[in-house]
C-alpha positions as CSV (number, residue, x, y, z in Angstrom):
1,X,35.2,58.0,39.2
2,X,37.9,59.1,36.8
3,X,37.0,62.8,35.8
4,X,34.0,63.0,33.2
5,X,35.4,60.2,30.9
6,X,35.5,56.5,30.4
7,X,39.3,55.1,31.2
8,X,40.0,53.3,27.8
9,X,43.7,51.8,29.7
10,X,41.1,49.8,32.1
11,X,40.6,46.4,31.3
12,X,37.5,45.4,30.1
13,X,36.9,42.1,32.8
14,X,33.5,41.8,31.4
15,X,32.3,39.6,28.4
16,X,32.1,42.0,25.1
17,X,29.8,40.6,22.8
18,X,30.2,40.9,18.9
19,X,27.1,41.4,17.3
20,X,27.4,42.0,13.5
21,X,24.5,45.2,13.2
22,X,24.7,46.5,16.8
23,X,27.2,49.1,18.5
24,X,29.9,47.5,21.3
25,X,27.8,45.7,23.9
26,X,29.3,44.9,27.4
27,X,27.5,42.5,29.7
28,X,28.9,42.2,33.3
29,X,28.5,38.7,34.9
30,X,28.9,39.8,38.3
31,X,28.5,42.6,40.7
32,X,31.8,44.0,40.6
33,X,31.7,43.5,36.7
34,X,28.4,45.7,36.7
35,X,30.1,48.3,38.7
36,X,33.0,48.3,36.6
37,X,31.5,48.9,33.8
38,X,29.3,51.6,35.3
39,X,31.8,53.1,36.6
40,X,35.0,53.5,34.4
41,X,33.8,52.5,30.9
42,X,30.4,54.0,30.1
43,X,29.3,57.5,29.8
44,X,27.1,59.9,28.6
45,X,24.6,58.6,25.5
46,X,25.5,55.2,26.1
47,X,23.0,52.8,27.3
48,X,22.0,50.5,29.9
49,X,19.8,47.8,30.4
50,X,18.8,45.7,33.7
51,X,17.2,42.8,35.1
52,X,17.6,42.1,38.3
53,X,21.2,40.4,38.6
54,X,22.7,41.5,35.1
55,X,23.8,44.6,33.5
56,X,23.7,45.7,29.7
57,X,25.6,48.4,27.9
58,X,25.0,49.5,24.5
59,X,28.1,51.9,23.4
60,X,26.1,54.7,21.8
61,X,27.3,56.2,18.4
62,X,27.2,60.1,18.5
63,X,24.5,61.5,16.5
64,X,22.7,58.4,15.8
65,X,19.7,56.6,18.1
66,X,20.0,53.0,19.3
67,X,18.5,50.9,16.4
68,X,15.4,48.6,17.6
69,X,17.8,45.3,16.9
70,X,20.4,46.6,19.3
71,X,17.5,47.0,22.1
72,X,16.2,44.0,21.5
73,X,19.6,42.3,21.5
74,X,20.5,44.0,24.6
75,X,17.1,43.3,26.1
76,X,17.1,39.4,25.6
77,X,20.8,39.5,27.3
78,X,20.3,40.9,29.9
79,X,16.9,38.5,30.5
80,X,19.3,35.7,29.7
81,X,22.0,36.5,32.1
82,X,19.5,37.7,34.9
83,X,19.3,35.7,38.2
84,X,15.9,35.0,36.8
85,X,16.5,33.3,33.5
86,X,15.1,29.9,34.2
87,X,11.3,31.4,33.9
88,X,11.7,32.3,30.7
89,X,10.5,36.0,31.4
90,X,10.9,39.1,33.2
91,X,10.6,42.9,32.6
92,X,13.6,44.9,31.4
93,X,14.7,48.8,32.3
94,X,16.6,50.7,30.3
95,X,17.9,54.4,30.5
96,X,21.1,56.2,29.1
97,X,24.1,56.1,31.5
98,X,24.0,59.6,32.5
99,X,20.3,59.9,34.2
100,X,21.9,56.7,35.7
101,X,24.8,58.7,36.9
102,X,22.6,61.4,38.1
103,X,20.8,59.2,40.1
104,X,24.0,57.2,41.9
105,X,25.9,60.8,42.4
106,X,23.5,63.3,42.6
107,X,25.1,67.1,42.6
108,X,25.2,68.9,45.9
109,X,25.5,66.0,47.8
């Protein structure tokens, strides 16, 4: 990791997704997308979503919660671009990046 914030002179190799009412969305089509993204361009408040196969982030705006429209719009992309899309259905996890973080790099260890 870079310190304690997100590397804005990294490329973005992920798709960015312009949605008119939401916050900057970033959907990572691969592994080393998803780890990209988690790694050097989220932080903090921001969110993320996952299905098994694709991750979601939801850039967070400082002092404001996620509106229900950006969750939903995160949720059905990363059902749509989850190895499991052809069903039609699947469950969806979401948490803010830093428990996330926590969780990858615990401290102490």
């Amino acid at each position: 990791m870079n310190g304690c914030r997100p590397d804005p002179s990294r490329r973005h190799p992920q798709k960015q997704l312009p949605i008119s009412h939401s916050p900057q969305i970033f959907v990572g089509r691969t592994a080393s997308e998803n780890e990209e993204l988690l790694r050097h361009h989220v932080w903090g408040n921001d969110y993320w979503f996952h299905c098994p196969g694709a991750y979601v982030f939801v850039k967070s705006v400082p002092g404001k919660s996620l509106p229900l429209d950006t969750m939903l719009d995160a949720g059905n992309l990363a059902l749509f671009y989850s190895k499991g899309k052809s069903s039609g259905q699947g469950d969806v996890y979401y948490t803010q990046v830093r428990l996330k973080l926590l969780f990858i790099n615990p401290v102490g260890f």
